[in-house]
C-alpha positions as CSV (number, residue, x, y, z in Angstrom):
1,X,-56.4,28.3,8.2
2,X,-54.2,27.4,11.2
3,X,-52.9,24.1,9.2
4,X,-52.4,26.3,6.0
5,X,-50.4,28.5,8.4
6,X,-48.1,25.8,9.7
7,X,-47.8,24.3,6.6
8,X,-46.6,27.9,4.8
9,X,-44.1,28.1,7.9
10,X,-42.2,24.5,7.3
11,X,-41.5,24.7,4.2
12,X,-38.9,28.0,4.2
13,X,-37.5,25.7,7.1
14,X,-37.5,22.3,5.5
15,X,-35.6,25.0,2.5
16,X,-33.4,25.7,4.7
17,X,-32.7,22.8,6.2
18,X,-31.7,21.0,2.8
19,X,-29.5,23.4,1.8
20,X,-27.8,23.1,-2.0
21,X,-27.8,19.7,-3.3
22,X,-24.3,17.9,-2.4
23,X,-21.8,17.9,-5.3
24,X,-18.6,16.2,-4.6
25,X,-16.4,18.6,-6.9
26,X,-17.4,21.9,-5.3
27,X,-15.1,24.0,-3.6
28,X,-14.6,23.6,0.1
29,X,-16.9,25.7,2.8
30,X,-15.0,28.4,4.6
31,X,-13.7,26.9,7.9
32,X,-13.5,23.3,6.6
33,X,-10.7,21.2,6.9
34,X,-7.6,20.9,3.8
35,X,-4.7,19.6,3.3
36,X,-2.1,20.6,1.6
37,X,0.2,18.0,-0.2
38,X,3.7,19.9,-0.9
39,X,5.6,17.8,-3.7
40,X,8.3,18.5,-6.1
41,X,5.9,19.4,-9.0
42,X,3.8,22.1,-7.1
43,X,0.9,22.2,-4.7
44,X,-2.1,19.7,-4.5
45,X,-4.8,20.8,-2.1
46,X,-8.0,18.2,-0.9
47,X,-11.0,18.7,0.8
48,X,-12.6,15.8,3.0
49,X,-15.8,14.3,3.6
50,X,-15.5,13.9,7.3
51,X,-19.6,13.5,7.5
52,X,-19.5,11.0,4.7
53,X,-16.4,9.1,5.4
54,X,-15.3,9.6,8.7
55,X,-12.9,7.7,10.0
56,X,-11.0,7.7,6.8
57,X,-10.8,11.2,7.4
58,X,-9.9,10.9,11.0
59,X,-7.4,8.1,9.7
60,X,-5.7,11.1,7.3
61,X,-6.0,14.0,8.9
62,X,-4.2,11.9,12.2
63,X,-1.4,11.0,10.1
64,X,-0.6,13.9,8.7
65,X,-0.6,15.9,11.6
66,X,1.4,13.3,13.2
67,X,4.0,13.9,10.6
68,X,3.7,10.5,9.4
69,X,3.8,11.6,5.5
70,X,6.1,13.9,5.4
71,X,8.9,13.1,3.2
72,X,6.5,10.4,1.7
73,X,6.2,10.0,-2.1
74,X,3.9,8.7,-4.9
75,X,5.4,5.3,-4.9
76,X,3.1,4.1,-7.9
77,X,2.2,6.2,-11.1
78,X,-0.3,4.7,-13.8
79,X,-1.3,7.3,-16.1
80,X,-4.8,7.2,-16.7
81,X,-5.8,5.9,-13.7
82,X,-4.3,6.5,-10.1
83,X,-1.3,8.3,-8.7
84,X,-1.1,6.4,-5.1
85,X,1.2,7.5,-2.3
86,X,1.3,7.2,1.6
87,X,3.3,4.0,2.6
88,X,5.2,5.9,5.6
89,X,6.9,2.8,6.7
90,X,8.2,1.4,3.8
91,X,7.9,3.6,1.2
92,X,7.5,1.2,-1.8
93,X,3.3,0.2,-1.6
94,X,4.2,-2.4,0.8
95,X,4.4,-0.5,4.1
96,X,2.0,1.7,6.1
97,X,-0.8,1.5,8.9
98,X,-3.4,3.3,10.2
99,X,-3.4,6.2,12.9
100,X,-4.5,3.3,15.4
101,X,-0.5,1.9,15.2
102,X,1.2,-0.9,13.7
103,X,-0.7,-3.5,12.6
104,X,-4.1,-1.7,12.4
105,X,-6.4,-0.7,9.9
106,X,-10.3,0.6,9.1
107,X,-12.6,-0.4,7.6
108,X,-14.5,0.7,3.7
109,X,-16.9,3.3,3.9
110,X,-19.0,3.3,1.4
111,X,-21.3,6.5,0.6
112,X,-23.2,6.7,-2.5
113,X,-23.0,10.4,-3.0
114,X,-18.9,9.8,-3.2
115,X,-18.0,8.6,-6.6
116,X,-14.6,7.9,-8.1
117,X,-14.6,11.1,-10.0
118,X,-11.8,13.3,-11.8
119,X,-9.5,14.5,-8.6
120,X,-11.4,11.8,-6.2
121,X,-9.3,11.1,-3.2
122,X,-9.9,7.3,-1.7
123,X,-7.9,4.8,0.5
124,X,-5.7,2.3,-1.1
125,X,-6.2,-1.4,0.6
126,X,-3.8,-4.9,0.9
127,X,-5.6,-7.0,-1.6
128,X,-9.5,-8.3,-1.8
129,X,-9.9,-7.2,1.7
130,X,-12.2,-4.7,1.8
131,X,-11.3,-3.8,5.6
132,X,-7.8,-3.3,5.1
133,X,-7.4,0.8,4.3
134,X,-3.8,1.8,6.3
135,X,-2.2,4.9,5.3
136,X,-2.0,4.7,1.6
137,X,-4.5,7.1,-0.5
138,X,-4.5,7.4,-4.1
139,X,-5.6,10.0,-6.6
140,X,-8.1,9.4,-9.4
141,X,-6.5,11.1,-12.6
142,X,-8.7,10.4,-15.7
143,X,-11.0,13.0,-16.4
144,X,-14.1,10.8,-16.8
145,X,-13.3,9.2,-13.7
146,X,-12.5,5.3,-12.3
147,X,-16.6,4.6,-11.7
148,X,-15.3,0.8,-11.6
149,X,-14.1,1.3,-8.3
150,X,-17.0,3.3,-6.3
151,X,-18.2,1.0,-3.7
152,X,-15.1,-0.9,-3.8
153,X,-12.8,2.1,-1.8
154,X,-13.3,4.3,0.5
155,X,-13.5,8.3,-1.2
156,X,-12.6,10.6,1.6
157,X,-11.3,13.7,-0.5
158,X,-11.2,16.0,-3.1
159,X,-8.8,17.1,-4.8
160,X,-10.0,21.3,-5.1
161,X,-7.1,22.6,-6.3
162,X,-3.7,21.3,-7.9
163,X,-5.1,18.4,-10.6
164,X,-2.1,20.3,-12.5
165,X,0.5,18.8,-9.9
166,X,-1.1,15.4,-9.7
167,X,-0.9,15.9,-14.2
168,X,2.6,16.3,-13.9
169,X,2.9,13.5,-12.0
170,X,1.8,11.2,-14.5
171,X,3.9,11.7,-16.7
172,X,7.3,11.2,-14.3
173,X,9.3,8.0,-15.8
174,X,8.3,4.6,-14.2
175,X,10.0,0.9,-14.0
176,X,7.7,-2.1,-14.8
177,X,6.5,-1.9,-11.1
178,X,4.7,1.5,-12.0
179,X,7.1,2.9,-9.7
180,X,8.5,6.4,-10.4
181,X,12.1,5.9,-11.5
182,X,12.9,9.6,-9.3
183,X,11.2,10.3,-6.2
């Protein structure tokens, strides 16, 4: 009877221990960390995965409150695929660095539960080199996602609200470089 007991007495704890199954898309927990992008088409705001991905959080979240993308743009715009911004430096997709200083960047994090989903938010990288993610981030736009790329980049974000903004940004004119023609 005692073993029945203890065994009735886990399981509401092993219940609530679990919690609700983790789904990348749902809305962020009150007192979590946003950010909130501010471009010239409206409001995107992002969640992060700061247990999943963490120093790709810490790497954002650094640089923004460092100021280091303010007055940044989307400095590459393929339509049914990524919007990509963050090169502080240069300003072009050539430029940027992590929140350790010039020269520096982390390395992927790779968690299976993060998938390159509709809104997904993930750290661009210089080339093949898996360990180069600096300060540029890109937005997944397609609504049935990038899957190619899970594994491959780091997902750190979400994008919860805004996917309107980041739509309207798709559609801005680009050169041959998939560079926006306006900032």
């Amino acid at each position: 009877m005692k073993k029945l007991l203890a065994i009735l007495l886990a399981i509401p704890l092993l219940l609530t221990a679990c919690g609700q199954p983790f789904n990348q898309t749902d809305m962020p927990e009150k007192g979590e960390k946003i950010a909130v992008l501010t471009t010239n088409h409206g409001v995107i705001k992002m969640k992060f995965f700061e247990d999943k991905a963490p120093e790709s959080t810490r790497n954002f979240l650094t640089l923004a409150e460092t100021g280091k993308y303010d007055k940044t743009v989307f400095h590459r715009i393929v339509p049914g695929f990524v919007i990509q911004g963050g090169d502080f430096t240069q300003h072009n997709g050539t430029g940027g660095h992590s929140y350790k200083g010039p020269g520096t960047y982390i390395g992927l994090e790779v968690d299976d539960e993060l998938k390159h989903v509709y809104g997904a938010v993930a750290m661009a990288r210089r080339g093949n080199d898996i360990n180069s993610n600096g300060s540029q981030f890109y937005i997944v736009t397609p609504e049935n996602g990038t899957h190619m790329l899970d594994g491959q980049y780091t997902v750190f974000g979400q994008v919860f609200e805004g996917m309107d903004v980041v739509e309207k940004i798709t559609k801005v004119e680009t050169d041959a470089m998939e560079k926006p023609k306006e900032d």
